[in-house]
Phi, psi and omega in degrees: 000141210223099188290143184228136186321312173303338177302306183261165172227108158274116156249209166304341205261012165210119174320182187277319211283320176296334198331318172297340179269299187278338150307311159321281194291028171278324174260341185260132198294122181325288207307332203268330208271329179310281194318309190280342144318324156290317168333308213256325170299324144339290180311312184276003188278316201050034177244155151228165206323132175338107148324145173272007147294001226275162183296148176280171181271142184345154135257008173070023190101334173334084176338131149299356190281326202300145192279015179217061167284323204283342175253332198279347185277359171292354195100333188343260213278120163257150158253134193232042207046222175288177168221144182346356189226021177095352189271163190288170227180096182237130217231116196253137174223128178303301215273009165289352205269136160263164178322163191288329182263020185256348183230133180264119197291311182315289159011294233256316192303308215260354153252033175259338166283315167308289219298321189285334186291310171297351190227357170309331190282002171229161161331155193219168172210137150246172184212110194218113166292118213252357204281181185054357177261127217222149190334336187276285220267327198300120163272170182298178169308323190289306169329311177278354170282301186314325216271326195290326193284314197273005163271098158272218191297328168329289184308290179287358192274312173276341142318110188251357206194127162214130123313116185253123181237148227005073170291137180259184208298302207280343163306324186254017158251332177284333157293337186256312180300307157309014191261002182269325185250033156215142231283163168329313192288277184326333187293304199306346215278322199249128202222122150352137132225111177295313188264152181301318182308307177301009193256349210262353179263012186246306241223133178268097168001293169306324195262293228295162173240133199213113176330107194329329207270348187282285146004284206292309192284319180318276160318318192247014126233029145280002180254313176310301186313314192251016165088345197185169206301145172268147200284163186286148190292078181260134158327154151267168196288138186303153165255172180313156170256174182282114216301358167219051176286121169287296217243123157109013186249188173284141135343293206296304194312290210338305205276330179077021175097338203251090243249356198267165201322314191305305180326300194294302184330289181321300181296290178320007179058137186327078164332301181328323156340284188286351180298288202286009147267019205252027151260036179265083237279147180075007178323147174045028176225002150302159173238151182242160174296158214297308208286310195321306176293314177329286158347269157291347169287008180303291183318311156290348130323309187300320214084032185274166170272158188231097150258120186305007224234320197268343175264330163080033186228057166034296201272355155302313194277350219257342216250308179312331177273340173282329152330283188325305178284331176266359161269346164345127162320283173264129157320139184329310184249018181038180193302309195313308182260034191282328163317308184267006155271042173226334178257065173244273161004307172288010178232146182312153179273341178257009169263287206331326166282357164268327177318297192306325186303288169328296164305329195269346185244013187235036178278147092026127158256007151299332177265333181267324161277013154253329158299308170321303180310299168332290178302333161320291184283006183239007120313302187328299207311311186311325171312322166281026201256348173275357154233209304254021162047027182240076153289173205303308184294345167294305200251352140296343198261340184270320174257018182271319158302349170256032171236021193172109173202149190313192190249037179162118187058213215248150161308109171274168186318296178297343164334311196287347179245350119307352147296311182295291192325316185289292164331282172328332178288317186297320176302293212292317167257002176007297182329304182288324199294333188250354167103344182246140184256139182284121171270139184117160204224170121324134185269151209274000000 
């Protein structure tokens, strides 16, 4: 195949700085742009191609039961809770691929739809690491005709983000050729990213788990850039907080020590709010614009007032509060019982809700009358799930990860379904778990 000038449209999505690269492949056949892309990555890599010996890689805790362990156990596919702007985070890394003749590529097509099928019905992020995928491994043409036919709109309509991180040439040249027969909208979706560093203001940095050989590939072409060895990839240092810091503080600063129904009510931002939306379909699984959270977590830093009421929107306070819970420093249910909420999935179905009970009483008690208060009001939602499509089991998938993640790096997959279960317990019994009974009915 032969790229030909009427073919492509160079737009916004590949600078002036590419032109020569895609004026060049106006004369060279797409298989030669392939072969010198794999080339040039090689070279800069100082890796050399994946063996086909190589051992598969953990599963990470990975059930031998799941019905697709045989592709999942690779790593591919991640969840990685949310990204910076409240959407669910899914992170694909190419160089998890063993050779082709070790993955049944269908294999891989159809748990990559099982994985997406829990989360299309809410905002999304992918996250795709393009380094390692490399001629050993690559699936075929026919295969990526096959995968573009079967994600349909379901799949891109909620798609909100799709990130490329270190896209190479023939990446932004394949793109600009398929770019006439894809839609506008979908075009605006997708964004560069040369560097890891550029991921940090879309993504939370720290939870992601990122490949050793990417990690590697990174530093060296930021050591290419500057001419010399590249410096290590550091955070920068936190800065102090603000004596009425909201967001990104300890539960205890938040609270000021003060743990009674009023304190919380104010952190947990005003429920009355959310009453006359909490028949709103999709509640806590929309995402809002980006500046709107700024905007207010500014405000609730400063110690200024915040009316939800000037946005007219529901899924605003609904977005600022899973914000809150994932900047915790420590999670919402801490460090201490994550082990023992992941063996919940492993108790008898008529113990788990004293199992739950338990782990919920030995929280702190700043954290445990701030879950109560929480978990309280999202039964309310759940009650209402028959116009707002949110059950417990619903509203576990969305928010269970922002109550709970290991003390180093991201929740894994297998991770995510004794984390829901557990959560789906706290909604749905809330009454036993805390001991108290909850009040509200469904509104007629």
């Amino acid at each position: 195949m032969v790229v030909r000038y009427d073919d492509l449209s160079v737009g916004g999505h590949v600078g002036s700085k590419w032109w020569p690269w895609v004026h060049l492949s106006l004369f060279l056949p797409l298989s030669e742009l392939k072969k010198d892309d794999e080339e040039y990555e090689e070279e800069h890599s100082g890796l050399a191609k994946r063996p086909a010996s190589l051992p598969a890689p953990s599963g990470g805790g990975l059930d031998s039961s799941h019905p697709y362990y045989d592709v999942a156990r690779h790593g591919i596919l991640k969840v990685i809770g949310d990204d910076n702007y409240g959407r669910k985070l899914i992170v694909f890394s190419s160089c998890c691929m063993p050779p082709s003749h070790q993955l049944n590529h269908q294999r891989l097509l159809e748990y990559l739809k099982y994985t997406l099928d829990q989360y299309v019905e809410m905002d999304y992020t992918v996250v795709y690491f393009h380094y390692g995928l490399r001629s050993s491994n690559k699936p075929s043409i026919r295969w990526l005709r096959s995968a573009y036919a079967e994600f349909g709109r379901k799949y891109k309509k909620n798609l909100k983000a799709l990130y490329v991180v270190h896209p190479t040439n023939f990446i932004r040249i394949v793109w600009n050729i398929f770019h006439p027969f894809i839609s506008h909208k979908f075009g605006r979706k997708l964004t560069y990213v040369n560097y890891l560093a550029e991921l940090r203001e879309h993504v939370p940095y720290q939870q992601l788990v990122i490949p050793p050989d990417v990690l590697r590939h990174d530093e060296r072409l930021r050591a290419a850039q500057k001419s010399g060895p590249a410096p290590p990839l550091k955070t920068p240092p936190p800065r102090p907080p603000l004596p009425t810091q909201q967001f990104g503080v300890s539960l205890k600063y938040s609270t000021a020590g003060d743990c009674s129904p009023q304190r919380v009510s104010g952190l947990m931002f005003d429920p009355h709010f959310f009453c006359p939306g909490l028949r709103t379909e999709g509640l806590f699984r929309r995402s809002v614009r980006v500046q709107i959270i700024k905007d207010i977590q500014k405000l609730y830093n400063l110690g200024k007032p915040v009316s939800f009421q000037q946005h007219g929107d529901v899924h605003v306070p609904a977005v600022i509060l899973k914000t809150f819970l994932r900047e915790l420093p420590e999670p919402l249910l801490t460090f201490a019982p994550y082990q023992q909420v992941l063996d919940i999935t492993g108790v008898e179905s008529s113990l788990r809700v004293s199992r739950c009970k338990q782990i919920v009483e030995s929280l702190p008690e700043h954290n445990r009358e701030v879950l109560k208060y929480l978990v309280t009001f999202l039964h309310m939602v759940s009650v209402e799930s028959i116009v707002n499509k949110m059950s417990p089991s619903n509203l576990a998938c969305v928010l269970g990860v922002n109550l709970l993640w290991p003390p180093k790096g991201s929740v894994s997959l297998s991770a995510l379904a004794p984390i829901n279960v557990f959560t789906e317990i706290l909604i749905e019994h809330c009454d036993a778990v805390f001991r108290e009974p909850v009040v509200g009915t469904a509104t007629a």
